[in-house]
Structure formats: C-alpha cells, structure tokens
FIFI-330399 format. One record per residue (C-alpha): residue number from 0; x negated, y negated, z. Coordinates in Angstrom, 2 decimals. Layout:
<rs>
+-----+---------+---------+---------+
!   n !      px !      py !      pz !
+-----+---------+---------+---------+
! NUM !       X !       Y !       Z !
...
+-----+---------+---------+---------+
</rs>
This chain:
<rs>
+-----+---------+---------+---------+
!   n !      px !      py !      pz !
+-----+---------+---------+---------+
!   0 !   72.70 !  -21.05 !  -56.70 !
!   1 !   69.47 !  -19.76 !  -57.81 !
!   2 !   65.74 !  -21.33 !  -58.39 !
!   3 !   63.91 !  -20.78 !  -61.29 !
!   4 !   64.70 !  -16.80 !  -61.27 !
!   5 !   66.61 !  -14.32 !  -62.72 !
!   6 !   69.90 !  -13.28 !  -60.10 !
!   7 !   70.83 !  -10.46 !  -62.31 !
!   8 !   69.82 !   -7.12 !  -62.09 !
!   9 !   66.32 !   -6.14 !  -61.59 !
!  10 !   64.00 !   -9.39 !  -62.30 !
!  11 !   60.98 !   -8.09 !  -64.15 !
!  12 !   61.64 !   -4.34 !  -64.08 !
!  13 !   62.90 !   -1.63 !  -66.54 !
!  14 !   66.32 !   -0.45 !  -66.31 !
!  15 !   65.28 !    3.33 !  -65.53 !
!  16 !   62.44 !    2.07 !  -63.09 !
!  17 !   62.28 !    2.75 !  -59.35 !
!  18 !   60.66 !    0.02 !  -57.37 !
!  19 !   59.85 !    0.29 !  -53.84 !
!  20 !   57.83 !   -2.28 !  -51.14 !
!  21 !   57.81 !   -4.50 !  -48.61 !
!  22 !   59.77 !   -7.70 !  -47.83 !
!  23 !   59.05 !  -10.03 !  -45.16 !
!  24 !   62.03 !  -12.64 !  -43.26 !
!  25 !   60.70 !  -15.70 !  -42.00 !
!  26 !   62.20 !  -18.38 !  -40.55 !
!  27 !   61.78 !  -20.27 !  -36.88 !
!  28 !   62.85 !  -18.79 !  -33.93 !
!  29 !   66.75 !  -18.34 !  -34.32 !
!  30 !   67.17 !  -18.31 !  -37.93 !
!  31 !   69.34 !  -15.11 !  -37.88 !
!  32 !   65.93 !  -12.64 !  -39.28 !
!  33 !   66.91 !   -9.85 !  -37.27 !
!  34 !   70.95 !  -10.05 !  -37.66 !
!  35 !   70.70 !  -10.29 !  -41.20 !
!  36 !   67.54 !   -6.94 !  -41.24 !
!  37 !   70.20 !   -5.09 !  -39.23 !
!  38 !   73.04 !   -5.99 !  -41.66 !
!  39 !   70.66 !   -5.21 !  -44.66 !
!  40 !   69.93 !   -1.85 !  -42.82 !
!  41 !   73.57 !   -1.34 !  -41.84 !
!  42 !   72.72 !   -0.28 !  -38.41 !
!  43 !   70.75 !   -1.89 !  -35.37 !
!  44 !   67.06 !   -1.36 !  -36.13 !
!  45 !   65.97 !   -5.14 !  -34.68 !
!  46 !   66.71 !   -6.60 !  -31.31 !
!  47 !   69.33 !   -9.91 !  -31.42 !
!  48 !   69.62 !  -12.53 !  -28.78 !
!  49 !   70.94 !  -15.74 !  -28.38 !
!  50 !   67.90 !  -16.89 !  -27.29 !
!  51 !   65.32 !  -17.79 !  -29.56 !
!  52 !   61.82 !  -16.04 !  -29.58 !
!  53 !   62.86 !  -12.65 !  -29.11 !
!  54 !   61.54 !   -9.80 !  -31.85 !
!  55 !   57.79 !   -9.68 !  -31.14 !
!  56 !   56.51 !   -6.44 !  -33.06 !
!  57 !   57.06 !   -5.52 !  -36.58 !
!  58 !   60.30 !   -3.59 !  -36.62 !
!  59 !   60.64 !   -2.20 !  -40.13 !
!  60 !   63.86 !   -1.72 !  -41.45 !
!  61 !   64.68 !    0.50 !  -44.36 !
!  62 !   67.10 !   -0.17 !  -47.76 !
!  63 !   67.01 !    2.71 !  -50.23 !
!  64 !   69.10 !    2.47 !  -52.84 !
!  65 !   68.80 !    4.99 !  -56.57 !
!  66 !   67.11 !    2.45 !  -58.11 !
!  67 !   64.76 !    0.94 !  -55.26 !
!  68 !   63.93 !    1.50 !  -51.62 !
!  69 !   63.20 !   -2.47 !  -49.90 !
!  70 !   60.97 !   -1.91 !  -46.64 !
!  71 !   61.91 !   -5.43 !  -44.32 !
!  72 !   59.03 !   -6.16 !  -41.80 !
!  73 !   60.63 !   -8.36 !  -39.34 !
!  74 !   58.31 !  -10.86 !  -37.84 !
!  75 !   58.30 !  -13.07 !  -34.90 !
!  76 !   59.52 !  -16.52 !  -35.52 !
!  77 !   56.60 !  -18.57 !  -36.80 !
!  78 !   56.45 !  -21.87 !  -34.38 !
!  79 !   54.05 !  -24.39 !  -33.03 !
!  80 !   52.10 !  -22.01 !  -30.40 !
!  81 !   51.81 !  -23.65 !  -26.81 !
!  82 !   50.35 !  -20.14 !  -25.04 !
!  83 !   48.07 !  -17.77 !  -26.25 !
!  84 !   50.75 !  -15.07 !  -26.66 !
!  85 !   52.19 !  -17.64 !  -29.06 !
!  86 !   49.14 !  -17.77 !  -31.18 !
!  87 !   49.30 !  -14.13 !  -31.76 !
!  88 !   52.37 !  -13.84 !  -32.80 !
!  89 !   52.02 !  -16.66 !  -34.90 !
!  90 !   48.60 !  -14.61 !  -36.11 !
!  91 !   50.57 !  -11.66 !  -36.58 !
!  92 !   53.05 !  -13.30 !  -38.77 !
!  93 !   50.36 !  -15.03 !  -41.60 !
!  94 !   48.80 !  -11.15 !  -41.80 !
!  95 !   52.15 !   -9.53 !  -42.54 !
!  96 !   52.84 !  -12.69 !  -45.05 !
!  97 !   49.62 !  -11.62 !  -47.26 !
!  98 !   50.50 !   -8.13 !  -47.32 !
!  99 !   53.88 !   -8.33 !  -48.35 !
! 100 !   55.34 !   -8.14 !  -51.86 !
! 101 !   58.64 !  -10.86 !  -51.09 !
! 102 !   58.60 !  -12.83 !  -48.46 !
! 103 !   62.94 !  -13.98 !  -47.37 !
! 104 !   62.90 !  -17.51 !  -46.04 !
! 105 !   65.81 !  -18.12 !  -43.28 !
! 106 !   67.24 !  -21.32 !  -42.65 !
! 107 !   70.38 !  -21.37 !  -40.99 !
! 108 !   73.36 !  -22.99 !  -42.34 !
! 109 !   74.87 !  -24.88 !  -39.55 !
! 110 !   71.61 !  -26.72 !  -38.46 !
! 111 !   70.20 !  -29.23 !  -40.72 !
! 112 !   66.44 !  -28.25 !  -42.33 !
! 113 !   64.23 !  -29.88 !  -39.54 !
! 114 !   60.57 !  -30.19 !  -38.59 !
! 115 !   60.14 !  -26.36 !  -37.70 !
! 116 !   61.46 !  -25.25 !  -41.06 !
! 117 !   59.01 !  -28.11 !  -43.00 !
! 118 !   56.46 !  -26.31 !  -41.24 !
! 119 !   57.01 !  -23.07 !  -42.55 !
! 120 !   57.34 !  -24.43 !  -45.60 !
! 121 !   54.04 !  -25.59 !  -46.06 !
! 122 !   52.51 !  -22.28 !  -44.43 !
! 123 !   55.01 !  -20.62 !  -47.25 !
! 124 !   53.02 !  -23.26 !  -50.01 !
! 125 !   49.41 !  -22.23 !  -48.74 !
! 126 !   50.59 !  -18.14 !  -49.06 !
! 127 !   52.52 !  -19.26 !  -52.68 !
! 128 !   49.06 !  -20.84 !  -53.78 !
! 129 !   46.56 !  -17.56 !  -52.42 !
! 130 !   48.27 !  -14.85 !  -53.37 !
! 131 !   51.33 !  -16.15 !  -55.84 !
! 132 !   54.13 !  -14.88 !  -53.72 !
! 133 !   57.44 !  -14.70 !  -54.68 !
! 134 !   59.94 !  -16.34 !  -52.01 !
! 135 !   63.57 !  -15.95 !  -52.12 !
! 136 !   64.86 !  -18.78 !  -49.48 !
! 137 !   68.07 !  -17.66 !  -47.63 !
! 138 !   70.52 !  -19.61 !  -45.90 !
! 139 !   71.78 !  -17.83 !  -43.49 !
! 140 !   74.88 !  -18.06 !  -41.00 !
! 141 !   77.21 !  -19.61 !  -44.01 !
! 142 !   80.37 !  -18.44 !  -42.24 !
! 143 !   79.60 !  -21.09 !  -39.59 !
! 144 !   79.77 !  -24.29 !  -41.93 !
! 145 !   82.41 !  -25.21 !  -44.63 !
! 146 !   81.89 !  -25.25 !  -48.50 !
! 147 !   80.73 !  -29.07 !  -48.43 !
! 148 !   78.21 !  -28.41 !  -45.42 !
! 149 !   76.86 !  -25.32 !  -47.25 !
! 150 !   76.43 !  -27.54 !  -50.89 !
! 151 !   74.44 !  -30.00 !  -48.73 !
! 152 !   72.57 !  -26.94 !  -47.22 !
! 153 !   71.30 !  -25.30 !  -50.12 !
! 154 !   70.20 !  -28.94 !  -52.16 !
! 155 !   68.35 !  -29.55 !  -48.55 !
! 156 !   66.55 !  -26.14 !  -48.82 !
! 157 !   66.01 !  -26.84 !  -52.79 !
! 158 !   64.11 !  -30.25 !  -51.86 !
! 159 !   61.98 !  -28.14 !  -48.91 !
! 160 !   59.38 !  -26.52 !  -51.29 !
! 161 !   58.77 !  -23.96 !  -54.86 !
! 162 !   61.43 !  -21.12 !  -54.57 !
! 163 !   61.78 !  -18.02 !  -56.72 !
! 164 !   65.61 !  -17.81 !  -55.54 !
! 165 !   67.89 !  -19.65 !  -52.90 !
! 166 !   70.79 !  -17.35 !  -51.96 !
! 167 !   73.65 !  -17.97 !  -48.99 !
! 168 !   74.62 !  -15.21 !  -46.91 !
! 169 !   76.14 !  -14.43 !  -43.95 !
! 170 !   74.89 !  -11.29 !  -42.19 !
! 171 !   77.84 !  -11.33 !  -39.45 !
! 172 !   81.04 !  -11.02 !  -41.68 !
! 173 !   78.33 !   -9.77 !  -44.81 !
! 174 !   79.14 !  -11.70 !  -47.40 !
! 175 !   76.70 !  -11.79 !  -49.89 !
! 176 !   74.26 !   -9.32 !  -48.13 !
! 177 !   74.22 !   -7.22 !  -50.76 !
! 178 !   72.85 !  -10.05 !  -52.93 !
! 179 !   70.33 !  -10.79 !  -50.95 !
! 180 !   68.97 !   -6.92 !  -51.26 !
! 181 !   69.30 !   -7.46 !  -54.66 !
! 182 !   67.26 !  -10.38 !  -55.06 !
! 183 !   64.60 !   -9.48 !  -52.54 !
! 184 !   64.36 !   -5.97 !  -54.63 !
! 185 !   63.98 !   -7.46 !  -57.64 !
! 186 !   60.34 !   -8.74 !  -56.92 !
! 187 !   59.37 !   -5.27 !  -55.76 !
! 188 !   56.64 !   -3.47 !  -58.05 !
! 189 !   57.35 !    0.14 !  -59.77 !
! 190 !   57.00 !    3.06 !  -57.80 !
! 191 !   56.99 !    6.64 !  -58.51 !
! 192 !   59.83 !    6.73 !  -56.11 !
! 193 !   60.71 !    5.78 !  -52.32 !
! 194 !   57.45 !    4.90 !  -49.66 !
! 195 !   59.88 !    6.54 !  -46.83 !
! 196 !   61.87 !    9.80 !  -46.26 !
! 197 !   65.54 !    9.13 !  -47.16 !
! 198 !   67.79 !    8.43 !  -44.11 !
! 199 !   64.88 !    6.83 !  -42.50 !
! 200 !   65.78 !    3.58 !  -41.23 !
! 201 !   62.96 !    2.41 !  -39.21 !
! 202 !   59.23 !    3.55 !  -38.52 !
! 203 !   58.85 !    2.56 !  -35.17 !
! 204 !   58.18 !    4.84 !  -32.73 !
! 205 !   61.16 !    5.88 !  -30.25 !
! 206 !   59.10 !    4.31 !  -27.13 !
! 207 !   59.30 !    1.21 !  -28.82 !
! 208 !   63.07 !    0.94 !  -29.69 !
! 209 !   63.55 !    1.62 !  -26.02 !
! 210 !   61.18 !   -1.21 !  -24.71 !
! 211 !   63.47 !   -3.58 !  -26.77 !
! 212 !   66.95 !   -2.13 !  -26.16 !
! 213 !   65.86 !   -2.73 !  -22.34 !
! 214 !   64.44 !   -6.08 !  -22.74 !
! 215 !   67.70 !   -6.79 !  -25.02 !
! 216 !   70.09 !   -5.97 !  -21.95 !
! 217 !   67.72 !   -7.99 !  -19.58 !
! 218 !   68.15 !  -10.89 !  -21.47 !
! 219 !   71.93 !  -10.67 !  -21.87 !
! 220 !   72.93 !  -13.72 !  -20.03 !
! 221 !   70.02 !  -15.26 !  -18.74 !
! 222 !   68.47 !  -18.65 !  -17.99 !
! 223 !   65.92 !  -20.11 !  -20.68 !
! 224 !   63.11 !  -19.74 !  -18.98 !
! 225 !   62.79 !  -15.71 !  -19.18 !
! 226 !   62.64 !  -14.68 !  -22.58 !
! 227 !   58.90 !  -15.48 !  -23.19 !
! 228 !   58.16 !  -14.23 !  -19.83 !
! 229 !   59.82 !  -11.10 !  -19.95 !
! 230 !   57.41 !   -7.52 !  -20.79 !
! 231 !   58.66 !   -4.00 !  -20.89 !
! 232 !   56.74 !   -0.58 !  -21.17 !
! 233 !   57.80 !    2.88 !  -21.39 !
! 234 !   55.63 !    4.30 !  -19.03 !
! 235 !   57.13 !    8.26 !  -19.85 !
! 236 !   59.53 !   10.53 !  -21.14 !
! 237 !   60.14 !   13.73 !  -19.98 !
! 238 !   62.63 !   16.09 !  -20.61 !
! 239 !   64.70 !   17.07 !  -16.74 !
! 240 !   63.74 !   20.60 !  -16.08 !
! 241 !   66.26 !   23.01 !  -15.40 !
! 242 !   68.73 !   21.43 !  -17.36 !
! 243 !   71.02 !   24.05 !  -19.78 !
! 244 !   70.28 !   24.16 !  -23.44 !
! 245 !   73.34 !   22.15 !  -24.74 !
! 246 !   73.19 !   19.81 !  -22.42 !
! 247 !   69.90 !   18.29 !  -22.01 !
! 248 !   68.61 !   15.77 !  -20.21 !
! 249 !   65.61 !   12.76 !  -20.68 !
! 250 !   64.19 !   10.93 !  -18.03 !
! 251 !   63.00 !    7.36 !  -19.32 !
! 252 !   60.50 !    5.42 !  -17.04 !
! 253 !   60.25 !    2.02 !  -17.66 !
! 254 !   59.31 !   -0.90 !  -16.64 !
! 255 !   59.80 !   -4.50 !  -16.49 !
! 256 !   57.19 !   -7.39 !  -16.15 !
! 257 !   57.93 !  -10.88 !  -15.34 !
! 258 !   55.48 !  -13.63 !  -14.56 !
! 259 !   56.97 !  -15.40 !  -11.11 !
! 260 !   58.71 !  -13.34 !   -8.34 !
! 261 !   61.80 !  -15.93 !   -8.79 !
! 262 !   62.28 !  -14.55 !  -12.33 !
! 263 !   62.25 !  -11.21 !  -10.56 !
! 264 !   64.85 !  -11.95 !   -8.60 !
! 265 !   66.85 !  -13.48 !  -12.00 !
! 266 !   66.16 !   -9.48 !  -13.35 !
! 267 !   67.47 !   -7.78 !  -10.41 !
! 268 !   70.43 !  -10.11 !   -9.36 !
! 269 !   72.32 !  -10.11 !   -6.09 !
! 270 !   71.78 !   -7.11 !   -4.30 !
! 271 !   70.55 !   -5.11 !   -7.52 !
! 272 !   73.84 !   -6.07 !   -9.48 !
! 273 !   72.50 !   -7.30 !  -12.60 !
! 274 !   70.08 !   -4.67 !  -12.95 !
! 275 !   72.43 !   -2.33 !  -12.65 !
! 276 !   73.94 !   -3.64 !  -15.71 !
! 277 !   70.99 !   -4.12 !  -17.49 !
! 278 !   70.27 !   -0.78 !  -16.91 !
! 279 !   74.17 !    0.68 !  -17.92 !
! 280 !   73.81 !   -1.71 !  -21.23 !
! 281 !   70.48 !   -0.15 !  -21.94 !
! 282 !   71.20 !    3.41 !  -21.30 !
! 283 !   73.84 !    3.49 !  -23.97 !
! 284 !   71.89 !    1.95 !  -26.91 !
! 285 !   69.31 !    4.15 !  -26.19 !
! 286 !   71.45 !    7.29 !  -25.67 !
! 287 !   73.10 !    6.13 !  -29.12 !
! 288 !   69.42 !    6.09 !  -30.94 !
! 289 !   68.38 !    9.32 !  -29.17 !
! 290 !   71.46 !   11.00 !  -29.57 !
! 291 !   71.41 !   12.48 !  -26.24 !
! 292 !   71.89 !   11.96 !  -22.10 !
! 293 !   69.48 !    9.50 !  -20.49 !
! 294 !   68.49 !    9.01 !  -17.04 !
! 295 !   67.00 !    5.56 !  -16.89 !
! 296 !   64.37 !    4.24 !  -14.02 !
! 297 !   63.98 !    0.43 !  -14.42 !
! 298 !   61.83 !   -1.01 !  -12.23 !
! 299 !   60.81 !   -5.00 !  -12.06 !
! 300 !   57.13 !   -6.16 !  -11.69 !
! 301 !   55.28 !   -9.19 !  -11.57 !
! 302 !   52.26 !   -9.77 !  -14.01 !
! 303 !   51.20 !  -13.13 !  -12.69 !
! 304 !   51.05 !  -15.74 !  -15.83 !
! 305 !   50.48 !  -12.76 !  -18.64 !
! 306 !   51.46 !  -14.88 !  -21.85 !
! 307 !   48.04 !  -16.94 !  -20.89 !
! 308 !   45.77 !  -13.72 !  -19.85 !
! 309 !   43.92 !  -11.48 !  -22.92 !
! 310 !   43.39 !   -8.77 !  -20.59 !
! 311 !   47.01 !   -8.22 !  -19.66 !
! 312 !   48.00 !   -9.17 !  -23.01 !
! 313 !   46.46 !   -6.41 !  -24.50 !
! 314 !   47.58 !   -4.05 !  -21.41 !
! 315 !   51.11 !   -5.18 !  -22.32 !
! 316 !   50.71 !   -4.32 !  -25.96 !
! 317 !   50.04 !   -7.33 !  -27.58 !
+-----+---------+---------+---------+
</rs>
C-alpha cells in the first residue's frame, strides 16, 4: 500500500544516478527503530530491549548499495518528557528531524495507533510544513498480527497524518525490509557517490558500542524501573602488556551508574551472580565487534537522582 508516491524504483532520480543521505526512524519508545536499523544494516549496529526507552545517542547505521548508500540515524523514542534527561532526548530528536533528508515513521503492527503515535504525528506535520520532508510511515512488527489486523493497521496509519509512502515490514523474519530501503532511498538527493567508506556500518566510536553492549546485558531481565536509571562509561582501554603478538589482550574499564543503592543491588544480584552474567553477555558482543580477547572490569556506582541533575548529565554524556 503506498501514499501518494512512487514504490518503484528510484522516486525522482535518474536511472544511472547515485544518491546518498540520511534517514531518520521515529516512532515512540518500542516501535521496533532499532530492530528494524539492525535488519536494514544486516548486523547489530543499535542496542534492542524489551524495554522501552533504550537507544539514547545517535547510532548511525550504514546501507550501501551500487546505486545508493542510505545513512539511518537512530533516535531516541520521541515521548512526553517527565525528567530533564527526557527533554533532551526529546531535543535531540527534533534537531536530527531537520537535518535529515527522509524521516521512517514506526508504528507497530500489533498495537493499535494511540495517543503517543498522534503525537508524533503532529511533531511529523510541524517538520512536513518547515522544511517539506518526505515521510515514509512504516508499520512495523507485521509478523505479529494476521492479514485482517494488518489491513486495519495500515488504513489506521493512512488516517494519522500526510505520508509520502506507508510500507509493512517485519524486521525479525525480514519480510519486506528490503522495500523499506528502497523507499527510504528513493527520497535521497544525488551524490557523486557514497558519504562513508564501503564496509562501514556504523560511525560511532568503539567506546560507545561498548557502553551500550554493557548496558544491553544489564538490562537483560530486569524490573521496569532501571532502564532510565541506568548510565555506563568506558572509563579506558588498554592493551595487557606482555601479552604475545597473536594473541592479544584488551582490558575494558567500565562502569555502571544507577540512581538508588537498591537498583545497585538489582545490577549486581545475589552474591555478584547477575553481574557476572551481565558481564559474560557483554564480553562476547564486544569481543565479536572488536574482533579480539577482552578482559572486562564492571563496576556498579550510584549517581544519586542523575536523570534530574545538568551537571551529572553532562558528566554522563548527555
């Protein structure tokens, strides 16, 4: 089903043409953004969870193709902010909105279109109306919901605002995914050729990829109440000295901030059990990005109330 667009081939652009820019997913927290940028990528660039809230910096993932290269800045979800760390992120996602050249709206298939995604929508109209953007609206998660449920679905996300394109896709058994790149690609302007080094898949820095593989593992099976609470830093990386040629080692130093010393103990677990396995699930994404041996030295510290507190917000990275 499609808007008022072309869905074939390159909308807009010459055959021979390379284009090459930046697309944006939206959605509210939960909408399946960062499953469906790693299925677009084809490997893990963007942390998933369960629990909602969980991406909060820009991971860019990379799609280059012969005939375009589609850079997807994955935002934090946009939702109505009850902390200061909210209202960045919130900040944070309007900026990357105007600079984008497609913006992908998410709205998952098996929940009904409710007062979060109405919200968007409107924030989607005001960005439509300043800077004429196109937006392709996605519905994501269709292998969750029958052929009936999914009709309903995409008239719903018809009657929600102006689209260029409405596409269904499922990121987790990737059907349609490849449409999706299509029709995201298709409102990218010429370029003399790709913005990124081929076999680049992200431009985050390492230090950064390891922050959220750990705080991916520390949420693993978890109450609600940590995932907003929950800060991690790299403090170094060193390479072990002494350590033979072919078999190297890096020590990673990291740690872990929490707000309440009862969400410490969550972290930790019975007699350091849990972050043990935080600490085995992390250590293997991050030797799998690195492509070497890691020692990792997780340790668990309190920043009292730091979602509400500028100065620790900003020593936290945000």
């Amino acid at each position: 089903m499609s808007g008022n667009g072309s869905t074939s081939g390159y909308a807009g652009q010459p055959a021979s043409g390379y284009v090459a820019g930046f697309a944006c997913l939206v959605g509210r927290p939960n909408a399946g953004k960062s499953t469906l940028t790693n299925a677009l990528v084809g490997q893990k660039v963007a942390i998933t969870s369960s629990k909602p809230q969980t991406t909060r910096h820009t991971i860019r993932g990379i799609v280059t193709t012969d005939t375009s290269q589609l850079v997807l800045v994955d935002t934090p979800g946009l939702h109505k902010p009850r902390t200061l760390l909210g209202e960045r992120l919130n900040d944070v996602v309007r900026e990357t909105l105007l600079e984008v050249d497609v913006i992908g709206f998410c709205l998952p298939a098996d929940q009904k279109p409710g007062p979060g995604d109405a919200f968007i929508a409107r924030e989607l109209a005001e960005v439509q109306r300043a800077k004429r953007k196109p937006v392709v609206a996605i519905a994501t998660k269709t292998d969750l919901v029958d052929r009936q449920r999914l009709a309903e679905h995409l008239i719903a996300i018809d009657q929600l605002g102006s689209w260029d394109e409405i596409v269904p896709c499922s990121a987790t058994n990737g059907s349609q995914v490849d449409d999706v790149a299509r029709l995201l690609s298709s409102h990218l302007p010429p370029s003399p050729g790709p913005l990124y080094p081929e076999g680049v898949l992200t431009d985050e820095p390492e230090a950064v990829m390891i922050a959220e593989l750990v705080r991916e593992a520390a949420l693993e099976g978890v109450r609600d109440e940590l995932p907003h609470s929950l800060a991690v830093v790299v403090e170094e990386m060193v390479p072990r000295e002494g350590r033979p040629a072919d078999r190297p080692l890096l020590d990673v130093r990291v740690n872990v901030f929490v707000e309440r010393p009862s969400q410490k103990a969550i972290v930790i677990g019975r007699g350091g059990s849990r972050l043990r396995e935080v600490g085995t699930n992390a250590r293997r994404g991050i030797e799998a990005l690195l492509g070497q041996k890691v020692y990792l030295d997780l340790h668990v510290k309190i920043a009292k109330d730091w979602q509400r507190d500028p100065k620790q917000l900003q020593r936290l990275g945000f």
